[in-house]
C-alpha positions in Angstrom: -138.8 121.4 -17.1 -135.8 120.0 -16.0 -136.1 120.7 -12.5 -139.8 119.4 -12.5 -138.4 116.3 -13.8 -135.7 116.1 -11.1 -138.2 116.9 -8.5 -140.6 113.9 -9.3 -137.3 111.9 -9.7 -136.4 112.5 -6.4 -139.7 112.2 -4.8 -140.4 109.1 -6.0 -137.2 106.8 -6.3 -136.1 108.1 -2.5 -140.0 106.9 -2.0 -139.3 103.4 -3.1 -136.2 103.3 -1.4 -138.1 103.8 2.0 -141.1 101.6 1.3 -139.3 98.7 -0.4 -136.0 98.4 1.3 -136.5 100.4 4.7 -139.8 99.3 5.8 -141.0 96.2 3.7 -137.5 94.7 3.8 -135.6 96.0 6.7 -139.0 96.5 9.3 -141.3 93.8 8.7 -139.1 91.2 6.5 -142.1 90.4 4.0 -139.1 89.0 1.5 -135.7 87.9 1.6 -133.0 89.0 -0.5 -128.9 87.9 -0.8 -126.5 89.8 1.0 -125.4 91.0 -2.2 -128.8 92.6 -3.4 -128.6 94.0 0.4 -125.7 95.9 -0.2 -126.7 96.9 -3.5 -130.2 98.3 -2.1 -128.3 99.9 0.6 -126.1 101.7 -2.2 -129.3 102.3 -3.9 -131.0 104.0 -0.7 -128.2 106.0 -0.3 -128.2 107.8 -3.7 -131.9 108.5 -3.9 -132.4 109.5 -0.2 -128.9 111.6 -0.4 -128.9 113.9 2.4 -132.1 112.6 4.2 -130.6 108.8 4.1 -132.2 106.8 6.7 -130.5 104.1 8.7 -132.0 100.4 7.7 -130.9 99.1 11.5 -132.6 102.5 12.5 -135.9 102.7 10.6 -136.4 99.3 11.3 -136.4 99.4 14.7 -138.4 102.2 15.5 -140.8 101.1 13.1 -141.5 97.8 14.6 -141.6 99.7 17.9 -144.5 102.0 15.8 -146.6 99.2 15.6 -145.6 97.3 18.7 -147.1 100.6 20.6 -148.8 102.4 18.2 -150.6 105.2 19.6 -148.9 105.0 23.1 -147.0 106.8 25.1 -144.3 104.3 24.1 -145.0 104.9 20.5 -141.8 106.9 18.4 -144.0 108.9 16.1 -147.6 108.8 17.4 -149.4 112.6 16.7 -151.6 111.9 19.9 -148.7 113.2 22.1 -147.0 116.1 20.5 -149.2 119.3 19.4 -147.9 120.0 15.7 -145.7 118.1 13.2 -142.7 119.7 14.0 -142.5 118.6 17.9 -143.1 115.0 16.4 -140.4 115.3 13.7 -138.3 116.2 16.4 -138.8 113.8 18.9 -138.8 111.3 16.3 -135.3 112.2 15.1 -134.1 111.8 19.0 -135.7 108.4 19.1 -134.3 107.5 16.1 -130.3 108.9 16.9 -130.5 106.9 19.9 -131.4 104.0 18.0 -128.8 104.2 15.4 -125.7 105.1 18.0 -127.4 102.4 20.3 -127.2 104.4 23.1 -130.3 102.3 25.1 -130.6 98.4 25.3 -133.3 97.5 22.8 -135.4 94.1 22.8 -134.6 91.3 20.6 -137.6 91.5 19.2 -136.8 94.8 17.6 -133.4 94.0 16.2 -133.6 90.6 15.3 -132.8 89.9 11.2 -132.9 94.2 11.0 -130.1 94.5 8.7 -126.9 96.6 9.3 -123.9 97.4 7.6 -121.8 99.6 9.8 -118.6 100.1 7.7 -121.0 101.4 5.0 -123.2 103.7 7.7 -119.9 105.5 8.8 -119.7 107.0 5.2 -123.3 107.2 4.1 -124.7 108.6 7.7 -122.7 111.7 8.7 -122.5 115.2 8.1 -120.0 115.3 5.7 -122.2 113.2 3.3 -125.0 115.6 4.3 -123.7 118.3 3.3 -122.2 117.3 0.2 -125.3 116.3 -0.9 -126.9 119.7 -0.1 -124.3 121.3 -2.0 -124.4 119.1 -5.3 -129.1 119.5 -5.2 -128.0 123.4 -4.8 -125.6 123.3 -7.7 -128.2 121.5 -9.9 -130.5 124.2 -9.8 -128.1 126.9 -10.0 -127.5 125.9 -13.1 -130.9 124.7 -14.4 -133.3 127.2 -12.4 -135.1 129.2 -14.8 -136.3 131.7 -11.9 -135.9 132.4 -8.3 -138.9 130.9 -6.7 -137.9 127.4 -7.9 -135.1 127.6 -5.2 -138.1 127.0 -2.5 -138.5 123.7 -3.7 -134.7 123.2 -2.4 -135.4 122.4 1.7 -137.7 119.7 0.3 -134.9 117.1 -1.4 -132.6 118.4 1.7 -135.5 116.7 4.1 -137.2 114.2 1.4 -137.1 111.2 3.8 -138.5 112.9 6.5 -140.6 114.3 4.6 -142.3 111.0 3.5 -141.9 110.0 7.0 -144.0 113.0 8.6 -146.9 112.9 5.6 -147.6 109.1 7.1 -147.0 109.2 10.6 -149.0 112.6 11.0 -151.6 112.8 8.7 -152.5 108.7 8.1 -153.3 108.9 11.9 -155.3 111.6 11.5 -157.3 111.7 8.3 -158.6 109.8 5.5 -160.9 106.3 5.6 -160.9 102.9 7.2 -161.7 99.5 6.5 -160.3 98.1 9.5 -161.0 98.9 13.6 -158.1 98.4 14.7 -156.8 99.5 18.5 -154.6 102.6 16.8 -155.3 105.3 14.9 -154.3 104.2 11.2 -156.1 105.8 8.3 -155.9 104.8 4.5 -155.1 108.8 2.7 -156.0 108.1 -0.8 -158.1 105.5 -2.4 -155.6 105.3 -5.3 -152.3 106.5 -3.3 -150.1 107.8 -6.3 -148.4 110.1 -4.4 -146.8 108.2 -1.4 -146.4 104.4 -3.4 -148.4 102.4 -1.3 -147.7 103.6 1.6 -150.8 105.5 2.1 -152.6 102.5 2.9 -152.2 102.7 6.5 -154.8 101.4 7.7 -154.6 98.3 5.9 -151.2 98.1 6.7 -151.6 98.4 10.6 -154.2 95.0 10.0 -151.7 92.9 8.6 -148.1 94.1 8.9 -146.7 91.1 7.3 -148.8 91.9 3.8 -146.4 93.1 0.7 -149.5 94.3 -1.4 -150.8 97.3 1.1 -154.0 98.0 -1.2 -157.1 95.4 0.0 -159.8 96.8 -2.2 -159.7 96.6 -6.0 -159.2 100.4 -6.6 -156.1 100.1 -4.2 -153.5 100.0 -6.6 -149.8 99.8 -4.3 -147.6 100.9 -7.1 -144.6 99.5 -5.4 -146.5 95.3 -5.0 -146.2 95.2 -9.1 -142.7 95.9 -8.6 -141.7 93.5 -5.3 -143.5 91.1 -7.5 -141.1 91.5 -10.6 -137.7 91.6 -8.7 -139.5 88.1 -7.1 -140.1 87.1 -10.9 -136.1 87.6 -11.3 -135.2 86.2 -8.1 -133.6 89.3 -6.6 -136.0 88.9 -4.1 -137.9 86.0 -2.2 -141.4 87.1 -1.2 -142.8 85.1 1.9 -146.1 83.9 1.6 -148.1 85.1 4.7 
């Protein structure tokens, strides 16, 4: 019981990390925050994505290059070009590596107000961090696994960002509905998308990037909008009307 708890946990706070501070915040800017409530969601990132923490600077910019090229040759993570998951995992992990160590000029466009906090990515992003959290998820269910075959859940909290990552980049361009055409591939996976916060709508998403609610249609409930919309209520946060 414990494990499931810790599983759900996991899956759904390292969720809202990515779709609240990564790509609402850090990609498309649909609210402001202080740079104190940046740090503190950048602390917060960090312990629910443990060892799959994903670069702010990073995700940002490759995301706005997603939907700058979105289904192009150009695109970081389009499944047109690469025949499985894997391959596109992969070559999304080299475009995003470049990104983070800045090893190609990127347009302003892409990096402008993308936040970054380098002293902080030194600790958070390498190996060392990696691996310590690997061991400390390993130690947790040594000692609360009641048999062997929960240990196969393990690879999944090692890889939860890319995880989420894969689930929308791979199968939201291939299957599911649409309310919009637009000139990409974008799907919407669930009519009530309770297992990826939101983030399933991708379709509606790809219409208006700037939009904090993703859901359009009144049986589109985005989880994480009722939140954005209380941390507004408390001033944390500073939504921008669109």
């Amino acid at each position: 019981m414990i494990i499931l708890i810790f599983i759900i946990a996991h899956w759904y706070l390292s969720l809202f990390s990515q779709t609240f501070f990564l790509h609402r915040y850090a990609a498309h800017k649909m609210f402001d925050m202080s740079k104190f409530w940046e740090k503190m969601f950048y602390i917060f990132t960090y312990i629910t994505q443990g060892s799959s923490y994903l670069s702010p600077y990073a995700y940002g910019v490759m995301h706005r290059k997603h939907h700058a090229y979105a289904d192009t040759e150009k695109d970081p993570h389009s499944p047109k070009y690469d025949k499985n998951l894997f391959l596109m995992m992969w070559r999304t992990k080299n475009e995003y590596l470049d990104i983070f160590y800045k090893k190609n000029k990127i347009e302003e466009q892409f990096t402008k107000g993308v936040p970054q906090w380098s002293s902080f990515e030194k600790m958070a992003h390498n190996w060392v961090s990696r691996l310590l959290w690997i061991v400390a998820y390993t130690l947790f269910y040594i000692y609360f696994a009641h048999a062997w075959w929960v240990f196969l859940f393990l690879p999944m909290h090692f890889l939860m960002g890319p995880l989420h990552g894969v689930i929308i980049n791979w199968f939201a361009h291939k299957y599911g509905y649409r309310h919009y055409s637009v000139s990409d591939t974008s799907m919407n996976l669930l009519p009530f998308d309770f297992l990826m916060f939101g983030e399933g709508y991708h379709n509606n998403h790809h219409k208006n990037s700037k939009r904090a609610n993703f859901g359009v249609k009144w049986y589109e409930l985005d989880p994480a909008y009722p939140i954005i919309k209380l941390l507004g209520f408390m001033q944390i946060i500073r939504l921008k009307k669109v």
